[in-house]
N, C-alpha and C positions, 0 to 999 in steps of 0.2 A: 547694493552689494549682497551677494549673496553667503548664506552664512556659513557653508563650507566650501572653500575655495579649491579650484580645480585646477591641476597643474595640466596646461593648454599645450606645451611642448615639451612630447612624452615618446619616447621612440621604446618600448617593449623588445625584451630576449628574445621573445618568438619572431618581433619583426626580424633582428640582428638572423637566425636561425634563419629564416625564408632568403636573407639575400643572400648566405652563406648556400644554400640552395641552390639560388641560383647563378651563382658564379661556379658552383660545383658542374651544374648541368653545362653552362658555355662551355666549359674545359671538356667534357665528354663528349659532346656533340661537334666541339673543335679536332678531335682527335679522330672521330666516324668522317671526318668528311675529310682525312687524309691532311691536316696541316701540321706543317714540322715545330710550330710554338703559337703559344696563346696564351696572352696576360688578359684580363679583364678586372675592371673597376665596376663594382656596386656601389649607391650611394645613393641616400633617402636623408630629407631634411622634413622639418614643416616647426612650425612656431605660429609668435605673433610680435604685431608692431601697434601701440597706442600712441597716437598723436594729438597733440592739443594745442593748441595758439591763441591768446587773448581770452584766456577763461573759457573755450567751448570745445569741442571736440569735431577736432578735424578729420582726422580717418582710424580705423580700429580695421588692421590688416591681417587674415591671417592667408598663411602657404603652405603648400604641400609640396617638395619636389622630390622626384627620384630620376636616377640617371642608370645607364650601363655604357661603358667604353671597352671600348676593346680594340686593342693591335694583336693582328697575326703574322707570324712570320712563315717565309716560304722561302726555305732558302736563308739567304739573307737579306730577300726581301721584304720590307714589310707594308701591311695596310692598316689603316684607324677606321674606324666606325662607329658611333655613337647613336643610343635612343633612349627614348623619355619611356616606349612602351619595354617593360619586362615580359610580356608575353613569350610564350616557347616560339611561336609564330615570327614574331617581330626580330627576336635575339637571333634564329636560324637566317632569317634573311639579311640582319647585319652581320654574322661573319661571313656571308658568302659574297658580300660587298666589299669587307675588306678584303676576302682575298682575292676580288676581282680586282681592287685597287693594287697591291700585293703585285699581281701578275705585270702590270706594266711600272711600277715605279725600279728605277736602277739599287744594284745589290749595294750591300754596305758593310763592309769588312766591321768594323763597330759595334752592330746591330746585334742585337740579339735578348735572350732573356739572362735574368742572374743563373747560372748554375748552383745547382739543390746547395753543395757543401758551402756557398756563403751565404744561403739565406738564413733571415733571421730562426733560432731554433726554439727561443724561448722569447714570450710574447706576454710583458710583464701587465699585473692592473694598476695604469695610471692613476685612479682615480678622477677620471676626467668627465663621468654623470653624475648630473647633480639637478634632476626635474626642482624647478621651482613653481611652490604654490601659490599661484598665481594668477588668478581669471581676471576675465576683462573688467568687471564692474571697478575692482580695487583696484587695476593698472592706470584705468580713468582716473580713480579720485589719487592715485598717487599722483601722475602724472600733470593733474592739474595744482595739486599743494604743490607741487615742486616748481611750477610756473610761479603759483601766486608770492611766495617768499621769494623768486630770481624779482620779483616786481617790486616788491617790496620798499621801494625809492621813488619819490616824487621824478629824482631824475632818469628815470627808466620809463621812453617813453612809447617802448615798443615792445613787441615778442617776436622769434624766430620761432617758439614752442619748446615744448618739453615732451618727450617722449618715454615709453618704457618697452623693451623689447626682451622676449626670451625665445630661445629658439634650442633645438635638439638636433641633431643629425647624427648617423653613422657611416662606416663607410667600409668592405671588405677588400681585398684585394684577391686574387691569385693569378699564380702561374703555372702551365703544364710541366714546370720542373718540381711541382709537388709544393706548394706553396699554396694556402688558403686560409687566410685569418682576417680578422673585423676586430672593430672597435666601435664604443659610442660615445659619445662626448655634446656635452652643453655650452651656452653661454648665452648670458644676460646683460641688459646693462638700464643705465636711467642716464639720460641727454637731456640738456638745455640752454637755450641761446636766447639772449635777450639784446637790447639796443638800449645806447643813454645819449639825452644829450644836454652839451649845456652851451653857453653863449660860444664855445668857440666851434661847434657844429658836432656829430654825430659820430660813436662809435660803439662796436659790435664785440662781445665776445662770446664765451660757451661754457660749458667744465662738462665731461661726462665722467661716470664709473662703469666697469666692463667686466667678467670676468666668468668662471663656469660655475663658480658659486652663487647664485643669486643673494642668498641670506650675509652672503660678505660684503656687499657692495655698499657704498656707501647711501644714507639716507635719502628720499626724495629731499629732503629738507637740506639735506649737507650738499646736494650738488646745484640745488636751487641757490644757496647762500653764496658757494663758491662762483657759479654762473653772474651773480649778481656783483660779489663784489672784485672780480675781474674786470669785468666790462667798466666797474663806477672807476677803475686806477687809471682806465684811459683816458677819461676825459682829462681836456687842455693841450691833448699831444699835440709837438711842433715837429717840426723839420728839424734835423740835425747840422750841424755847420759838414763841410767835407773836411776828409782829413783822416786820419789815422789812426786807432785805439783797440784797445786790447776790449775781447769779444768772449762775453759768456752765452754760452748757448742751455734756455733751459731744458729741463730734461727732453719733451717734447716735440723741441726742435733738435736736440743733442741723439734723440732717436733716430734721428732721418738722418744725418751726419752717420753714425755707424753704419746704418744702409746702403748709403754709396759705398761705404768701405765692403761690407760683404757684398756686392754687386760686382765691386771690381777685382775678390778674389775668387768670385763662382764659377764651377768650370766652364760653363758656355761661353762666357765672358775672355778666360785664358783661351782656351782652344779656337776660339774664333782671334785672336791675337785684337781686342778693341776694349783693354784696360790699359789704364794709367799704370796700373801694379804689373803689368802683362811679364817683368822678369825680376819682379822682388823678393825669389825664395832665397832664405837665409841672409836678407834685406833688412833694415829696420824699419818700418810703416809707422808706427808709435813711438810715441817718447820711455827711454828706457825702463823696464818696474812695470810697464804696462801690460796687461794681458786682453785677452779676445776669444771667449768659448763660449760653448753653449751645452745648455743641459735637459736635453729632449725627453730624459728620465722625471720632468721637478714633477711631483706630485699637484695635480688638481691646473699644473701649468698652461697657460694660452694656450699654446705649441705642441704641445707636449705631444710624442705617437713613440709607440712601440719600435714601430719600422718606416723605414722610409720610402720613396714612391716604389723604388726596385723591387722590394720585397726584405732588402739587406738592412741588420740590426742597426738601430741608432746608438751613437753611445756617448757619455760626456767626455768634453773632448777641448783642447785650445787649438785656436788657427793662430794666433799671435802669442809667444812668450816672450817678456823680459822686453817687450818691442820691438822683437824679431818675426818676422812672418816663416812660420815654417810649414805648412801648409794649406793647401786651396781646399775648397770647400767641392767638394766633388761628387756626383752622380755616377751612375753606375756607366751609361754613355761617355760621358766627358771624361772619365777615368781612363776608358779604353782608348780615348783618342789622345790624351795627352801621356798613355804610358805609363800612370800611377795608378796607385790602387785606390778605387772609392773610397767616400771618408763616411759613407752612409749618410749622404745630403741630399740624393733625391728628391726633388722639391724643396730645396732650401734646408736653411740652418733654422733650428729649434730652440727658442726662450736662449737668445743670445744674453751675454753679461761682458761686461765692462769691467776694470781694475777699479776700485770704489778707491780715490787718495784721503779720507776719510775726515773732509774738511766740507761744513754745512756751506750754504752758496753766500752765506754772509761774508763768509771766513775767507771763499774763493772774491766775492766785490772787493772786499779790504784789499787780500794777496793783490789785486790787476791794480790798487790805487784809482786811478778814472777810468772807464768804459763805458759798456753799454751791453747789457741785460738784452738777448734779443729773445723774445717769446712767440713768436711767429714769421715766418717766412711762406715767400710767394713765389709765383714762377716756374717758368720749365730751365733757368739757367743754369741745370748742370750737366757736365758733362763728361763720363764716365771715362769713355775712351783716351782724350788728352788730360784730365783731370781739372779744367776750367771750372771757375764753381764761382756763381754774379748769381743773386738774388733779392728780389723786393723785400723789405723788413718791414716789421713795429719790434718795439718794446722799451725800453725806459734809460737812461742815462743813470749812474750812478759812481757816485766817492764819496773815498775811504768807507766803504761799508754800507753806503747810503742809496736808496734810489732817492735822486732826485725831479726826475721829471720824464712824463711821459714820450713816447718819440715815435713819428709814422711818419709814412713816404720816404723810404731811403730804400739805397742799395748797400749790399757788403760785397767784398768780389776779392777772392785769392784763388788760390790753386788746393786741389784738395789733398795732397801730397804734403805740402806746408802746413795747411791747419791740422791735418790728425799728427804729424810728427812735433807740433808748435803746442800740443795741448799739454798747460802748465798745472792740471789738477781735474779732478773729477768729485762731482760731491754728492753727500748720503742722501740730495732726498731725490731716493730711487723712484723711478715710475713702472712698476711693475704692470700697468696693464695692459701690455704688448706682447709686441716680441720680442722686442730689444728693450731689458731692464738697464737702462743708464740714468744716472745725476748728471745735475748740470755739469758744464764742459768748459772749464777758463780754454782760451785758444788765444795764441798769440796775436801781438796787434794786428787789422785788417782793413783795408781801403772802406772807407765809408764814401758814400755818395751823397749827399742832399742840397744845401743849400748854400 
């Protein structure tokens, strides 16, 4: 190990300055060659990845990537182009690609760029760099402590590995409506999966921590511990009988449950008419007290940006009150085609949040009396459009407050319109290291499948 550690993904003001550069120069040289709009994307990552499996080291990754995109419009035509080279060279012969592209694709009443008066005006600091000191030598010896504690059990008789990754990127945006700003932004994390087994045969789990603080994440040793003693709860799991029972989802799977929901209020999703939600404005979606926003502003947060893909301000904001939907989550496109105004969602919603009903998942097992604790889920069984929702499960059986026994190979299967309006409580322990911060999820009872 070396004695003063080198923080390996590091993206510099000067770099952020050059690609501000250069999406300045696209715009000028867009407008010398006669096009009526030009948005372009800058974008420069690089980091590293430590990998280790059985006490050795498996691979030690590092990357460098940088991108330029660019759509032109002609008319209300438009073209995309994209290149890995920033050369002045490279960048002139992709916009004149796009707008050879541009010239034969059909016009689009929709299309276009944001107009100057709603772009974003003031472009706050997230706080969202945060280089961590980091070199490879101590990402190895972390990486491998964090193995050897997930091992740490006679019944642990395998590894998937343990890793430690940190990485930097930036990204500028602009538009020929006057539009040119950049941000930088980190994140790190420590992963690890291990296998146990015992007489009644073998099972896998993992724990990682993630976020753009590196010095906040949890210990090589804390997510070793947790890796280990996840994976040791499963052994014994059975099949469950079929039948019927009320369904906590933990936060992790309760994340991806919110997902389909913002999927099925996103505008590409309404304007192409192929959501379940496709005419639930001023509908209830949630159980009443409920709410559904997101806060693109949180400080140091996953998500977090200034602005959104358009160029148009983010801001916090609810798409559901009171378990009302009052509106869609909207891009600057989808806005134009369904007649509403943007909601500055461009690329998606930012560090969504859930209504916390402020009851720990003990308090929610007791509330359901018997159920089932689901902590992973599998499968492509859902489906946004009709709102069909059948998926592979594990996780554990428990009453009045208890888990009592572990549970793999089953299906759960309802409608997804019933489960988020069937959810009887929400509880505190947040997983914030996403997008989507939610507590587990009591959901009304739901078709079990096993044995």
């Amino acid at each position: 190990m070396s004695d003063s550690p080198v923080t390996t993904a590091v993206l510099d003001a000067a770099q952020l300055r050059q690609a501000e550069d250069t999406a300045s120069w696209v715009l000028e040289e867009g407008k010398r060659l006669g096009l009526d709009g030009v948005e372009v994307n800058v974008s420069l990552s690089q980091g590293f990845s430590v990998n280790v499996r059985q006490g050795e080291v498996e691979t030690v990754e590092f990357h460098r990537d940088r991108g330029v995109s660019l759509t032109v419009f002609k008319g209300l035509c438009k073209g995309h182009a994209s290149s890995s080279d920033d050369s002045r060279d490279s960048l002139r012969d992709s916009l004149k690609a796009a707008a050879a592209i541009a010239s034969y694709t059909e016009a689009d009443k929709y299309a276009g760029l944001a107009p100057a008066a709603e772009l974003a005006k003031e472009i706050p600091d997230l706080d969202l760099y945060h280089p961590w000191e980091m070199d490879t030598p101590r990402a190895i010896e972390e990486a491998l402590a964090c193995e050897t504690v997930a091992r740490a059990d006679k019944r642990i008789v395998n590894s998937e590995g343990a890793s430690v990754n940190s990485g930097a990127s930036l990204r500028v945006f602009a538009t020929s409506e006057g539009f040119l700003h950049g941000y930088r932004g980190t994140h790190h994390s420590r992963v690890c999966s291990v296998v146990a087994e015992d007489a009644e045969g073998m099972q896998r789990d993992y724990w990682y921590d993630g976020g753009r603080i590196g010095a906040s994440l949890q210990s090589a040793q804390e997510v070793g511990e947790q890796a280990r003693e996840r994976t040791l709860a499963r052994l014994g799991a059975i099949i469950p009988e079929t039948g019927e029972l009320p369904i906590i989802f933990a936060p992790q799977v309760a994340s991806g449950l919110l997902g389909h929901l913002v999927s099925a209020i996103s505008g590409g999703s309404i304007y192409r008419r192929s959501s379940f939600l496709q005419d639930s404005l001023g509908k209830a979606v949630l159980p009443k007290g409920f709410a559904l926003g997101e806060q693109p502003h949180l400080p140091a947060g996953n998500s977090s940006a200034p602005f959104d893909g358009d160029g148009l301000p983010t801001r916090a904001q609810f798409f559901i009150e009171d378990g009302i939907l009052n509106q869609f989550a909207l891009g600057l496109y989808a806005g134009r085609r369904l007649g509403m105004a943007p909601t500055g969602n461009g690329g998606g919603v930012r560090n969504l949040h859930v209504t916390d009903t402020g009851e720990s998942l003990e308090a929610l097992m007791a509330k359901a009396g018997k159920g089932i604790l689901v902590t992973e889920v599998m499968g492509q069984g859902v489906n946004v459009v009709t709102g069909d929702y059948s998926r592979g499960a594990t996780g554990f059986l428990f009453e009045n407050g208890v888990i009592q026994q572990p549970l793999q190979e089953f299906t759960i299967a309802g409608h997804l319109g019933d489960m988020l309006r069937g959810i009887q409580g929400s509880g505190t322990d947040v997983d914030r290291r996403g997008n989507i911060a939610c507590g587990s999820l009591l959901l009304s009872p739901m078709k079990i499948a096993g044995r």
